[in-house]
N, C-alpha and C positions, 0 to 999 in steps of 0.2 A: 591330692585328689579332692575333687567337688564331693561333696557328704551333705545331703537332704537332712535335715534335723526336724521332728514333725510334731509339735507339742500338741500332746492330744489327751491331757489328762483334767481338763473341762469338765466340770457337771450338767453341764446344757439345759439350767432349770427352766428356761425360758419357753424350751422346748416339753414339758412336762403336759400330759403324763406320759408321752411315749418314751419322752427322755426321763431315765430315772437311776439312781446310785448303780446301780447293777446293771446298767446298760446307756450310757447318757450318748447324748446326739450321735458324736461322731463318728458311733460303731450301726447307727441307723441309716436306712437308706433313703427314706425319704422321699417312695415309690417313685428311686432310682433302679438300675439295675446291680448299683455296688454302694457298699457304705460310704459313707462322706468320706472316713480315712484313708478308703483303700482306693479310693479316686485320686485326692491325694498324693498316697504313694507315688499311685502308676504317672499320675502329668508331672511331680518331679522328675524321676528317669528321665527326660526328654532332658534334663540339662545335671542332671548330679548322677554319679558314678556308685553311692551307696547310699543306702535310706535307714535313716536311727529315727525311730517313735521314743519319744520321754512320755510317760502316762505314769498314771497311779499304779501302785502295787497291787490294786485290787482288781485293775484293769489289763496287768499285761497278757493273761493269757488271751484274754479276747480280740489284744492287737496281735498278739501270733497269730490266732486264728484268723484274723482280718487282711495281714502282709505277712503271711511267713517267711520270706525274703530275708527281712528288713530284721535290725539290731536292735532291740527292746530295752529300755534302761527304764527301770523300775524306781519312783522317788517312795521313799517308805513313809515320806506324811506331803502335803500339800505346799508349795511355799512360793507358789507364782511361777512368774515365766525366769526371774531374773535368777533364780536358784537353779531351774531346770535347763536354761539353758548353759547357764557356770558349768553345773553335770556334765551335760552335753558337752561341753567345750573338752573339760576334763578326761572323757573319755575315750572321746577323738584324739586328742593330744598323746595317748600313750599310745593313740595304731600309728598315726600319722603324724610326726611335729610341724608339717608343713598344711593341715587340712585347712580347708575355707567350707564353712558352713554357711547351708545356705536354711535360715531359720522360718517354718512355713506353719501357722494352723491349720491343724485337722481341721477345721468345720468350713470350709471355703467352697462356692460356689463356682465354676469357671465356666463361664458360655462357651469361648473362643479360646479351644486350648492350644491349636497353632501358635496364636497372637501370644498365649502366656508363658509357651514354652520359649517363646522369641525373647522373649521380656527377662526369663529369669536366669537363662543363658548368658545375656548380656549383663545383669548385675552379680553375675559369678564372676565374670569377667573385671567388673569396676575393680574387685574386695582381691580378683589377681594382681591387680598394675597397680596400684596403691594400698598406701595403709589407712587405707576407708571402710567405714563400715555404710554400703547401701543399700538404698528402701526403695522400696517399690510403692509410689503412692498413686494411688488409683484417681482416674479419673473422675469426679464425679457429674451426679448427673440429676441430683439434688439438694434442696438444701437439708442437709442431713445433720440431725442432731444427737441421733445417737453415738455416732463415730466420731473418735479422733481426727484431727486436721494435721497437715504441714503447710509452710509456708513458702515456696518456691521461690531459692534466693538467685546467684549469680553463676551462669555455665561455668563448666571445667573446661581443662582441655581435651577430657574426652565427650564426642560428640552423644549427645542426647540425655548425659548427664550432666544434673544439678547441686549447686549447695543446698543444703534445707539452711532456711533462714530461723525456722525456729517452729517448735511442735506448739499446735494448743489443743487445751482440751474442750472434749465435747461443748458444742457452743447450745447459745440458743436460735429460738429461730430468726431471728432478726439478724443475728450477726451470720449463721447458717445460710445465707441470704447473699449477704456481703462478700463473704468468703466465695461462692458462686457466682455472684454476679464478677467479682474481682478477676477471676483467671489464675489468680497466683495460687491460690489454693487445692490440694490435692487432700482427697483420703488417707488416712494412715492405715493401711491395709494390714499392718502387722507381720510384715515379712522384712527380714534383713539379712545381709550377707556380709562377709567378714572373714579374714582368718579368725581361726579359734584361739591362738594365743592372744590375737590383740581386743578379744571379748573379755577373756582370762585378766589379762593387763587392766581393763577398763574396770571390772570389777573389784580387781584389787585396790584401787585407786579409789573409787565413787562409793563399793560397801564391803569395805575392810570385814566386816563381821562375815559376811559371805565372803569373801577372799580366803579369811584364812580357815574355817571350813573345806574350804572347796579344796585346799594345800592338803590336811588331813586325812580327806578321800583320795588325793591323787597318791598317797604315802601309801594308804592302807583302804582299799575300797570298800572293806568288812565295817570301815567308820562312819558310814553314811547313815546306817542305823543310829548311831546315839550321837551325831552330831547337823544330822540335817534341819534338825526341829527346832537346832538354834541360830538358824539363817534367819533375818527379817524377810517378812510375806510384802515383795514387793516387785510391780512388774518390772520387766527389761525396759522400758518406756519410760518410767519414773526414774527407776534408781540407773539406769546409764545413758539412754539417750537422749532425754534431754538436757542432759549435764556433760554429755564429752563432747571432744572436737572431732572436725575433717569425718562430717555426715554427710551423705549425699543422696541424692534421690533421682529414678527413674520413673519417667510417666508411663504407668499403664493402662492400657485401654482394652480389659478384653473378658467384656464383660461379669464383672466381680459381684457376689455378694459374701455374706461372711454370713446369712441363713442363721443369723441372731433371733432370732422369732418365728411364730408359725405367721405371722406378716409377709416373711420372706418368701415362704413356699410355693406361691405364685411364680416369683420369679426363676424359681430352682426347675419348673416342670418346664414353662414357658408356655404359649399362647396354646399348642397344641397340649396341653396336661389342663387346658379349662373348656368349658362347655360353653356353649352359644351365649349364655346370660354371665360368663364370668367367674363361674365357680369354680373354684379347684376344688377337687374329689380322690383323698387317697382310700381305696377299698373300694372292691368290686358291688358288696351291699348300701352304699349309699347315695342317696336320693335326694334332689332336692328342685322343690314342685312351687311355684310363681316365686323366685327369690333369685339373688343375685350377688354376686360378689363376695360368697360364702367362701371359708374353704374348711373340706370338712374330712374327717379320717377316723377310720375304724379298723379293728382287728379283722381278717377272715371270720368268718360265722356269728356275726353281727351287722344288724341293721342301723342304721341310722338316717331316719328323714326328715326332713326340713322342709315345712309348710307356710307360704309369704312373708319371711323374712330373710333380711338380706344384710352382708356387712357382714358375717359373725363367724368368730373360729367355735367349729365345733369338734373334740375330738374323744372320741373313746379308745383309751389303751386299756388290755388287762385289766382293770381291777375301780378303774376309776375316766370319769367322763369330765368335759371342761368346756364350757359356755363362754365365751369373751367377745366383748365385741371387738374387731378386726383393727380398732387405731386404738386400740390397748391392750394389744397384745404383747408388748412390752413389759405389763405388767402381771402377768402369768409369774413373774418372780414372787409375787406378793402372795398368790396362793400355796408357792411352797414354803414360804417364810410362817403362814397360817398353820398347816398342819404341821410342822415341826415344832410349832408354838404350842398345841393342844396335843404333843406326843405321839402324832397317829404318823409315826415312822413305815410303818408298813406301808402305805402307799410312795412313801418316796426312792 
């Protein structure tokens, strides 16, 4: 069976203050009409036959309540994607010894869900006819530095798939540049597919200390409590795919963002979710009078206006408000780094 596997256990500080411990990005909607997860969910179905969320323990009720459908697997401390999705694989393995997972973040953006449901169909398909693990690397459509790259190496025999020649990481903008100008270069969007033993296999192989953890849990799954915390915290990207073999990659094109920043949320509404000068506006009480390119969000029964200035995320969640300008928004990390430093946990 195809099995959607949905890593959604994120802090989404970047997204702060609406994203916060007790409720981070992916279970926000992002005045959409569903959470970022539960959209998710529903555009896997179009090609996977079961949907498993891996999140935090402190998170799973709210993915029940998000996709009740869907198989919940609770990590009881944090340890990355390469432990959570070991888990994953591990779990799967005892319904099914033949599943193929198809590995997808919660916090994704999809314009074109036709175009994506086409896209992940067909790399369920690769991870069936071989012993390949394939990526879906996005088209891109700038030069992009906060994302990970792939290197688009030499066709297979099946059509429309590639080898990756080799992953890099976030560049700068000159090579960011090159990499676009180039053609060969894709997004590493963060989705991959696979059987789940030969994820199993590849970890046993590349982080032995995760490996035999992950053997413990699949013995006794009551062991994940006092032995998950001695997995190294390191992504599936680092600790297996840049280091295994027979990777492969599909190009997708259908309109992706991964809603990394409140930078993004322009693109998330689209042309219709902005006002004549530019602004994106989530909340009915916000206002914003000779300025442009703003984007700006508030709670229900709050105002918020904005008087000729332009550029700048403004947002008020609950308990706390956030000023940034709009091409540093990236660094919204920095203010939660700030109040964690001076103790004032309550806002986070």
């Amino acid at each position: 069976m195809r099995h959607a596997v949905i890593l959604a256990g994120g802090s989404g500080t970047r997204l702060w203050p609406a994203s916060r411990r007790a409720r981070p990005k992916q279970f926000l909607s992002l005045g959409g009409s569903e959470s970022l997860l539960a959209a998710t969910a529903r555009r896997a179905r179009a090609a996977a036959s079961h949907v498993q969320i891996v999140t935090a323990a402190s998170q799973a009720a709210l993915a029940e309540d998000e996709v009740p459908d869907a198989t919940i697997v609770a990590e009881p401390i944090g340890r990355n994607t390469a432990a959570a999705l070991g888990l994953a694989a591990v779990r799967l393995l005892q319904q099914d010894p033949d599943a193929i997972m198809g590995a997808l973040p919660a916090d994704q953006f999809i314009r074109d869900e036709a175009a994506f449901a086409q896209t992940i169909d067909r790399a369920f398909t690769a991870a069936e006819t071989g012993d390949v693990i394939c990526t879906i690397g996005i088209a891109p459509t700038r030069p992009e530095t906060g994302f990970g790259w792939l290197e688009v190496g030499a066709p297979t025999a099946m059509p429309g798939v590639n080898e990756v020649a080799r992953f890099v990481e976030k560049p700068d903008l000159a090579t960011a540049e090159q990499y676009l100008a180039s053609g060969r270069y894709l997004w590493n969007g963060g989705m991959f597919f696979c059987r789940a033993q030969r994820l199993l296999d590849d970890i046993h192989r590349l982080l032995p200390m995760t490996g035999a953890a992950l053997d413990e849990i699949a013995r006794d799954p009551s062991a994940a409590a006092r032995v998950y915390g001695s997995m190294p915290s390191i992504s599936i990207d680092h600790g297996v795919m840049e280091k295994t073999h027979d990777v492969v990659t599909i190009r997708g094109d259908f309109g992706w963002d991964d809603v990394g920043s409140w930078a993004a949320v322009p693109a998330v509404r689209g042309p219709d979710g902005q006002d004549e000068h530019g602004n994106t506006i989530l909340g009915d009480a916000a206002i914003c009078v000779d300025g442009g390119g703003n984007v700006i969000a508030c709670d229900a029964g709050t105002t918020v206006v904005l008087v000729g200035v332009s550029d700048l995320v403004v947002v008020q969640a609950g308990d706390a408000i956030l000023v940034v300008p709009r091409d540093r928004a990236q660094d919204v990390r920095k203010a939660v780094d700030a109040l964690a430093a001076r103790g004032m946990d309550r806002y986070l």
